[in-house]
LUMTORTOR-914945 format. One line per field, with one value per residue: residue in three letters; chain; x, y negated, z negated of N, C-alpha, C, CB in turn. Coordinates in nm, 2 decimals, always signed. Glycine has a CB too. Layout:
BEGIN
residu <- [Ala ...] $
chaine <- [A ...] $
n.u <- [X ...] $
n.v <- [Y ...] $
n.w <- [Z ...] $
ca.u <- [X ...] $
ca.v <- [Y ...] $
ca.w <- [Z ...] $
c.u <- [X ...] $
c.v <- [Y ...] $
c.w <- [Z ...] $
cb.u <- [X ...] $
cb.v <- [Y ...] $
cb.w <- [Z ...] $
//
This chain:
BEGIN
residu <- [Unk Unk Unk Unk Unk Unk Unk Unk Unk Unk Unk Unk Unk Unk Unk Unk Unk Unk Unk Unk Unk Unk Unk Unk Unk Unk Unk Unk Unk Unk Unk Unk Unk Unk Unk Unk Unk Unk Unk Unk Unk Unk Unk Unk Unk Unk Unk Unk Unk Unk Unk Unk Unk Unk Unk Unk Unk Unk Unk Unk Unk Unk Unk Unk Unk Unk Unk Unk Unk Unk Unk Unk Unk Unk Unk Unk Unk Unk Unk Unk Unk Unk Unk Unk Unk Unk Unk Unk Unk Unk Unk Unk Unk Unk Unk Unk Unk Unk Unk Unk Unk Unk Unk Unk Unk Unk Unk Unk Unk Unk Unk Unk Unk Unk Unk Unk Unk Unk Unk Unk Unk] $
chaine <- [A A A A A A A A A A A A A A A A A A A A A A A A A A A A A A A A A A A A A A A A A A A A A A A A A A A A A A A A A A A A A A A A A A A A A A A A A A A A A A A A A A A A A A A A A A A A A A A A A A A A A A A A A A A A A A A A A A A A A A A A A] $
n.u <- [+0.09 +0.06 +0.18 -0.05 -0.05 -0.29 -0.48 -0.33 -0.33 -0.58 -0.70 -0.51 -0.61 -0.89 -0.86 -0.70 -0.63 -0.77 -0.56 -0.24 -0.16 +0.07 +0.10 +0.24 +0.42 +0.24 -0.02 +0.01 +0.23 +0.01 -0.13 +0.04 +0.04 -0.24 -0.23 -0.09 +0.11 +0.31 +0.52 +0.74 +0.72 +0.83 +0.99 +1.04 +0.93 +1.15 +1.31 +1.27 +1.28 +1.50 +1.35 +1.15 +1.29 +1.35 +1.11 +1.08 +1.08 +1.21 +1.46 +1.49 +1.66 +1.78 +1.56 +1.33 +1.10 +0.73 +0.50 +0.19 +0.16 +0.48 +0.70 +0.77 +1.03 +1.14 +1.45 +1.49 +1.58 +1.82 +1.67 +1.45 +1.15 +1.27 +1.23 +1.15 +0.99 +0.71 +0.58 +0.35 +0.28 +0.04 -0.07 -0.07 -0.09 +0.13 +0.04 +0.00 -0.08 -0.22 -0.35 -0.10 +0.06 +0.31 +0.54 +0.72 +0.71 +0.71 +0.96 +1.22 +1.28 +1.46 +1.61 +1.60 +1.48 +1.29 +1.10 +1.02 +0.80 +0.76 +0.51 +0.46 +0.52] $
n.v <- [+0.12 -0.23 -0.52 -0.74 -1.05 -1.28 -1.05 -0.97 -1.24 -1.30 -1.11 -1.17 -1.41 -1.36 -1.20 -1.35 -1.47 -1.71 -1.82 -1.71 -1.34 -1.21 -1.07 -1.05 -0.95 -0.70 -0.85 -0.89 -0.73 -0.55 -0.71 -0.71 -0.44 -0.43 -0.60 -0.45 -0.28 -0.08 -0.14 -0.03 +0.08 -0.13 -0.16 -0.46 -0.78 -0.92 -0.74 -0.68 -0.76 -0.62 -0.41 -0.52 -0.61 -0.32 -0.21 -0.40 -0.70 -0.96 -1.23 -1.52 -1.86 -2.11 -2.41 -2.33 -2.31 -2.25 -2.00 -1.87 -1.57 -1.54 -1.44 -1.52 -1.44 -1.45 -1.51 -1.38 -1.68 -1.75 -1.71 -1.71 -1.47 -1.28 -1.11 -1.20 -1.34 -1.31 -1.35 -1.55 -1.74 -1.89 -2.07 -2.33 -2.32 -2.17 -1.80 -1.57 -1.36 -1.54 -1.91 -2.10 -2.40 -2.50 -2.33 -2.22 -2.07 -2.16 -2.40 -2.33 -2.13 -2.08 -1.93 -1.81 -1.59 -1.63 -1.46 -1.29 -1.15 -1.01 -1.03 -0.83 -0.50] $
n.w <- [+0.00 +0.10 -0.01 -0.18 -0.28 -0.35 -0.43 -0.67 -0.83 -0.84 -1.03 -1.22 -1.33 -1.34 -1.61 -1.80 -2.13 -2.36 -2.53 -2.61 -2.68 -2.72 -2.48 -2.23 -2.05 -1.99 -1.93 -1.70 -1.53 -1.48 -1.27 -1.09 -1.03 -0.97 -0.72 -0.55 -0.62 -0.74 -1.08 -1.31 -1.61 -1.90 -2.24 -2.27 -2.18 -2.09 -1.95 -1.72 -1.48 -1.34 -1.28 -1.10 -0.90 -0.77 -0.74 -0.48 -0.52 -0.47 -0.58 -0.60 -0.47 -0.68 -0.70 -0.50 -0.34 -0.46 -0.47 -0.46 -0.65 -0.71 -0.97 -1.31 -1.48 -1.77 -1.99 -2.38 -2.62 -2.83 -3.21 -3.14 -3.00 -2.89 -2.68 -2.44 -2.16 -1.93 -1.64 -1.37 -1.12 -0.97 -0.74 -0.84 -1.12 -1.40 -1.54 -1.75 -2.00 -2.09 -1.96 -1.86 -1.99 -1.87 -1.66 -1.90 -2.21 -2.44 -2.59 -2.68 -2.44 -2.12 -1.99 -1.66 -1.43 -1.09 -0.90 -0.57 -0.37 -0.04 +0.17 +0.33 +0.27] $
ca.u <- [+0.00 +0.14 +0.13 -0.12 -0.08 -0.41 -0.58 -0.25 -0.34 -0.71 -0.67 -0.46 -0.71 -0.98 -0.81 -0.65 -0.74 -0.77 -0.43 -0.15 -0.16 +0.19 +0.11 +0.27 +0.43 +0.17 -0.08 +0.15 +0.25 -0.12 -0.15 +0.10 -0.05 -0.40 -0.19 -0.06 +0.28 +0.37 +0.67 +0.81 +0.66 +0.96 +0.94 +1.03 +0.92 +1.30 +1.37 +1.12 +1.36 +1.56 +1.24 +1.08 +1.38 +1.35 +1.00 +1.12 +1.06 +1.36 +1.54 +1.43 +1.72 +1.72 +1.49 +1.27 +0.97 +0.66 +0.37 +0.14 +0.26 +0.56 +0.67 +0.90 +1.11 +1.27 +1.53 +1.48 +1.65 +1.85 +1.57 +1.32 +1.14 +1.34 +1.16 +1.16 +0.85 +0.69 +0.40 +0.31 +0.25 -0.14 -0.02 -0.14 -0.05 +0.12 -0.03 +0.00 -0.20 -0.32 -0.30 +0.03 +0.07 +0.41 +0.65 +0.76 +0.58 +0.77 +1.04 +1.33 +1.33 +1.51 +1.69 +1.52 +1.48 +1.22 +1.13 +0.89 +0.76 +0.73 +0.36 +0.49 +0.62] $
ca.v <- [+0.00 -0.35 -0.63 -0.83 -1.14 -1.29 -0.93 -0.98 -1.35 -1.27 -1.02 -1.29 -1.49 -1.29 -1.14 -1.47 -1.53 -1.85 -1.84 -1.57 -1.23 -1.12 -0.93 -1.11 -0.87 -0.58 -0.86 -0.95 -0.59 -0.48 -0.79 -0.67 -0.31 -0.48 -0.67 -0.26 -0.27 -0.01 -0.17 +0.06 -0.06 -0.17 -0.21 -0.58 -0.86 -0.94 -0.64 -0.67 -0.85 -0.52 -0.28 -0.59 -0.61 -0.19 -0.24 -0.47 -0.80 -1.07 -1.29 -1.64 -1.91 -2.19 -2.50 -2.25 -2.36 -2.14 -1.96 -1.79 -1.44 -1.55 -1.41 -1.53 -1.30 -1.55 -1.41 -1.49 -1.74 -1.74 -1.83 -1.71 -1.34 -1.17 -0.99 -1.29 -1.37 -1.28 -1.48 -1.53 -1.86 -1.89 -2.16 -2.40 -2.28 -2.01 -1.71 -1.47 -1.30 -1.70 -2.00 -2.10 -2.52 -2.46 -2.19 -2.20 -2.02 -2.30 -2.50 -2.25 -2.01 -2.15 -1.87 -1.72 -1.54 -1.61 -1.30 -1.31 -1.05 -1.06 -0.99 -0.70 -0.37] $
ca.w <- [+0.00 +0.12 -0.14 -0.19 -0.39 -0.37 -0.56 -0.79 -0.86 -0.88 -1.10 -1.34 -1.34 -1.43 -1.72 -1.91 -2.28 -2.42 -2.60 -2.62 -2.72 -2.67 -2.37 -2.13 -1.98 -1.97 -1.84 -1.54 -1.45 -1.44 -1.21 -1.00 -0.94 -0.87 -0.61 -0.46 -0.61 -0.88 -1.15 -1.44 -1.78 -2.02 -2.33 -2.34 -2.10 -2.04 -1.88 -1.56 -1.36 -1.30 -1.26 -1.01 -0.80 -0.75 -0.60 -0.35 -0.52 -0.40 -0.69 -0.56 -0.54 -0.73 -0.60 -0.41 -0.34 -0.53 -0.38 -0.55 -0.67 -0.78 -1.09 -1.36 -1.60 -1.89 -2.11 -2.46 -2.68 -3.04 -3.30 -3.04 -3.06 -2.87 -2.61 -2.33 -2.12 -1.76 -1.58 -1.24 -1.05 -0.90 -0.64 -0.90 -1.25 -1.46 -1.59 -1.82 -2.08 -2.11 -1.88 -1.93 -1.96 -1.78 -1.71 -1.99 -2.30 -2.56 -2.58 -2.64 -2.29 -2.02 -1.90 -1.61 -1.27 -1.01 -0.82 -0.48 -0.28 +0.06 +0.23 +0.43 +0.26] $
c.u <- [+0.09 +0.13 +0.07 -0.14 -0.18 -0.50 -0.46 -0.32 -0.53 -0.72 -0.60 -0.58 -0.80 -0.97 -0.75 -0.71 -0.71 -0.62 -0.36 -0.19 -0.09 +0.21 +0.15 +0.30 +0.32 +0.05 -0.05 +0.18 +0.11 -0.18 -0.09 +0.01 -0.16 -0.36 -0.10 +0.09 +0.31 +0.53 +0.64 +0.76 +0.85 +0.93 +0.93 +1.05 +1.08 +1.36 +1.31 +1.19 +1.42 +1.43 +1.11 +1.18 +1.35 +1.21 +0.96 +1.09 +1.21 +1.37 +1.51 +1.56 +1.69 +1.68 +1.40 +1.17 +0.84 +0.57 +0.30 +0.20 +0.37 +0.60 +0.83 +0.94 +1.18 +1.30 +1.51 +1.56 +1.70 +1.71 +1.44 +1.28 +1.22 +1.34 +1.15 +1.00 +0.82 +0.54 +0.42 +0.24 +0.14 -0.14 -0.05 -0.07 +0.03 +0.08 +0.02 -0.08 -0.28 -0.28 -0.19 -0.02 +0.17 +0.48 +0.68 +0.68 +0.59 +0.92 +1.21 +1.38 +1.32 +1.58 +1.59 +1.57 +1.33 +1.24 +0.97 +0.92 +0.74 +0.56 +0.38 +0.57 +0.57] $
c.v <- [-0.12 -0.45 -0.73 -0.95 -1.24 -1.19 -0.98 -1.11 -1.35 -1.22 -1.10 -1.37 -1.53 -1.25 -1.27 -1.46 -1.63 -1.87 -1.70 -1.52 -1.18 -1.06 -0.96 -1.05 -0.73 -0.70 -0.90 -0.84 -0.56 -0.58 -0.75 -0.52 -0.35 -0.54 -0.55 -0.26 -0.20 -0.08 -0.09 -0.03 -0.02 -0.19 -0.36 -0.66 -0.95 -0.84 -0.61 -0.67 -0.69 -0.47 -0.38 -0.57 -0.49 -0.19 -0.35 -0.59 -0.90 -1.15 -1.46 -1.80 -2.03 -2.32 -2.45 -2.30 -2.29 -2.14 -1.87 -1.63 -1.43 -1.52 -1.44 -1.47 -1.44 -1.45 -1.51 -1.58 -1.69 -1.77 -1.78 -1.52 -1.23 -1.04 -1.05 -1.28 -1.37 -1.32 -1.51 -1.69 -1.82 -1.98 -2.29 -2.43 -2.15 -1.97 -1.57 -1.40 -1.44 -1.78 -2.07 -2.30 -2.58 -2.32 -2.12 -2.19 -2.13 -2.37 -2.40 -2.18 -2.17 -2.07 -1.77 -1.66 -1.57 -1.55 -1.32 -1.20 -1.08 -0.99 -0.87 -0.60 -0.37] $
c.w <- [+0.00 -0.03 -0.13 -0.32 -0.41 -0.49 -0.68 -0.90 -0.91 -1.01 -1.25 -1.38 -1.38 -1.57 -1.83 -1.97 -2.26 -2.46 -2.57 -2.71 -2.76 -2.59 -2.29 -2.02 -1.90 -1.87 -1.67 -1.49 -1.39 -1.32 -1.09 -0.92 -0.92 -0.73 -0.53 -0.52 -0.76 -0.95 -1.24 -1.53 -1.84 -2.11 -2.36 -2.22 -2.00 -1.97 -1.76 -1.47 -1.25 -1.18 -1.10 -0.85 -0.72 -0.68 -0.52 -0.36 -0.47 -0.53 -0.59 -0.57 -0.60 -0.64 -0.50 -0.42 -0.37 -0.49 -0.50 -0.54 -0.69 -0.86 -1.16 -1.46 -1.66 -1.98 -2.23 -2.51 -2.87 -3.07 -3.24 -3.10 -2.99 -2.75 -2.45 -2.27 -2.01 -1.75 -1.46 -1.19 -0.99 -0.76 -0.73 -1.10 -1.28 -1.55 -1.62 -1.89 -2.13 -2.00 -1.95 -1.92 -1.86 -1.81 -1.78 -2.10 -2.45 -2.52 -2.58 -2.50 -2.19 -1.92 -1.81 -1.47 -1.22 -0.94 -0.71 -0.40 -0.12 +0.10 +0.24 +0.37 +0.09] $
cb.u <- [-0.10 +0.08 +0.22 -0.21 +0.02 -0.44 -0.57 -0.08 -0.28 -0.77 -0.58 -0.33 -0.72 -1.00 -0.68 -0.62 -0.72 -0.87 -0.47 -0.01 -0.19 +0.23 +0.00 +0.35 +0.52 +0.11 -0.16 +0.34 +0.31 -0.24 -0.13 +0.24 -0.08 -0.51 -0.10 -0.05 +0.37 +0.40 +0.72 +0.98 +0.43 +1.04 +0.97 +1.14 +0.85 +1.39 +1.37 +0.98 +1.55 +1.61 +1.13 +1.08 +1.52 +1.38 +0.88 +1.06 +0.99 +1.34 +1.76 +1.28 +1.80 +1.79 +1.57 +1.28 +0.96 +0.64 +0.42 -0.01 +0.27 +0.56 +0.60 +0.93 +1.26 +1.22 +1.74 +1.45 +1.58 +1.98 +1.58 +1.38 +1.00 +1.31 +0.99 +1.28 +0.82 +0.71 +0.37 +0.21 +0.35 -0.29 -0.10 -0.28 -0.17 +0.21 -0.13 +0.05 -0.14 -0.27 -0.41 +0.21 +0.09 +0.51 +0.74 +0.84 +0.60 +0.80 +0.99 +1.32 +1.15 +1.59 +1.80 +1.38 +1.52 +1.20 +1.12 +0.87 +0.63 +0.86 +0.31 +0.58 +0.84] $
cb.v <- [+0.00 -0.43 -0.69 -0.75 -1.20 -1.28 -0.69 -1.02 -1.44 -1.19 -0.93 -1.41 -1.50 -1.19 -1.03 -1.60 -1.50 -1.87 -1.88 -1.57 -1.18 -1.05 -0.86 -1.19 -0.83 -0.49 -0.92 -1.02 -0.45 -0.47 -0.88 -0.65 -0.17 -0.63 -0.80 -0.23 -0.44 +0.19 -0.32 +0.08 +0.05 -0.27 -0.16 -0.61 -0.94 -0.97 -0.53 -0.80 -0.98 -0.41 -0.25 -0.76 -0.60 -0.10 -0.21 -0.43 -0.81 -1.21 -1.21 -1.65 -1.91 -2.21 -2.56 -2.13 -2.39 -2.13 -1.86 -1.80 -1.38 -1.59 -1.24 -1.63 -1.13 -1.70 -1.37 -1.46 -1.87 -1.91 -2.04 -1.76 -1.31 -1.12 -0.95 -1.25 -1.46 -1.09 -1.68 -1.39 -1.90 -1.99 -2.14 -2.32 -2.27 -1.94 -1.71 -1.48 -1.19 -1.82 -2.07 -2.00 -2.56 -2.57 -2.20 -2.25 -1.82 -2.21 -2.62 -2.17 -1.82 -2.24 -1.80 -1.77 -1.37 -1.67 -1.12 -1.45 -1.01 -1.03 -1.04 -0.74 -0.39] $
cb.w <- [-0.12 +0.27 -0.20 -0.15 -0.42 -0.25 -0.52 -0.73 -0.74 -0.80 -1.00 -1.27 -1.30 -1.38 -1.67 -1.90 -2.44 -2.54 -2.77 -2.64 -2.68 -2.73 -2.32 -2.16 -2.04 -2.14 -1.89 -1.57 -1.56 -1.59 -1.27 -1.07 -1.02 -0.95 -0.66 -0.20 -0.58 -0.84 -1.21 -1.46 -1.98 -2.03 -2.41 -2.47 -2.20 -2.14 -1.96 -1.52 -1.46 -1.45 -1.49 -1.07 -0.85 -0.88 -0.63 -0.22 -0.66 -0.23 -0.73 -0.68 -0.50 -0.85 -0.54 -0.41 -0.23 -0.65 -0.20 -0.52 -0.61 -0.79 -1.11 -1.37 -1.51 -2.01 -2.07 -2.54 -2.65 -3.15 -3.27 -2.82 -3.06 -2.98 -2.68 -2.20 -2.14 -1.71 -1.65 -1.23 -0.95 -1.02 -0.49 -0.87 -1.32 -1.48 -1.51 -1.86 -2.22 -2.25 -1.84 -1.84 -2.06 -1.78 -1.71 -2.01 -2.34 -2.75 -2.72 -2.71 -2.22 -2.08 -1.97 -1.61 -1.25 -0.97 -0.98 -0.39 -0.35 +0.15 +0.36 +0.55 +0.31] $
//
């Protein structure tokens, strides 16, 4: 099945709480397979990047320009919990297990990868 990031983004969309859960990762993967593309669960949101790459997502360089289906892997920070954070661009907003305000889930993560899929494969 090709990838479809429209169902992916749908699929986000539908599902957002109001606020975080912690699930960031689990609702972003499950977003992905509504969008045809099986990733490896991890146990910790910082570890996606790998497991994205492997089903044929691309590493995005920096200043790239963001489309929906997008998805970003942050590594955590000192002080921070430890587990990093994954969310997915709508063409609009990001989204995770909430509507994010930006990118970023607080003020510590900074370190990240953007990862895009192409249409085709």
């Amino acid at each position: 099945m090709s990838w479809n990031k429209d169902a992916a983004v749908s699929y986000l969309r539908s599902h957002a709480l109001g606020r975080s859960h912690s699930e960031c990762a689990k609702f972003t993967r499950l977003a992905i397979l509504a969008g045809g593309v099986k990733v490896a669960n991890t146990d910790y949101a910082k570890d996606y990047g790998v497991e994205l790459l492997r089903a044929g997502f691309s590493e995005l360089p920096p200043g790239s320009t963001l489309i929906a289906g997008d998805v970003a892997v942050i590594q955590p920070y000192p002080g921070g919990n430890g587990i990093g954070h994954m969310t997915m661009y709508d063409g609009t907003q990001w989204i995770s297990d909430f509507v994010q305000k930006s990118m970023y889930p607080g003020p510590g993560y900074r370190k990240m990868a953007l990862l895009n899929k192409s249409d085709f494969g």
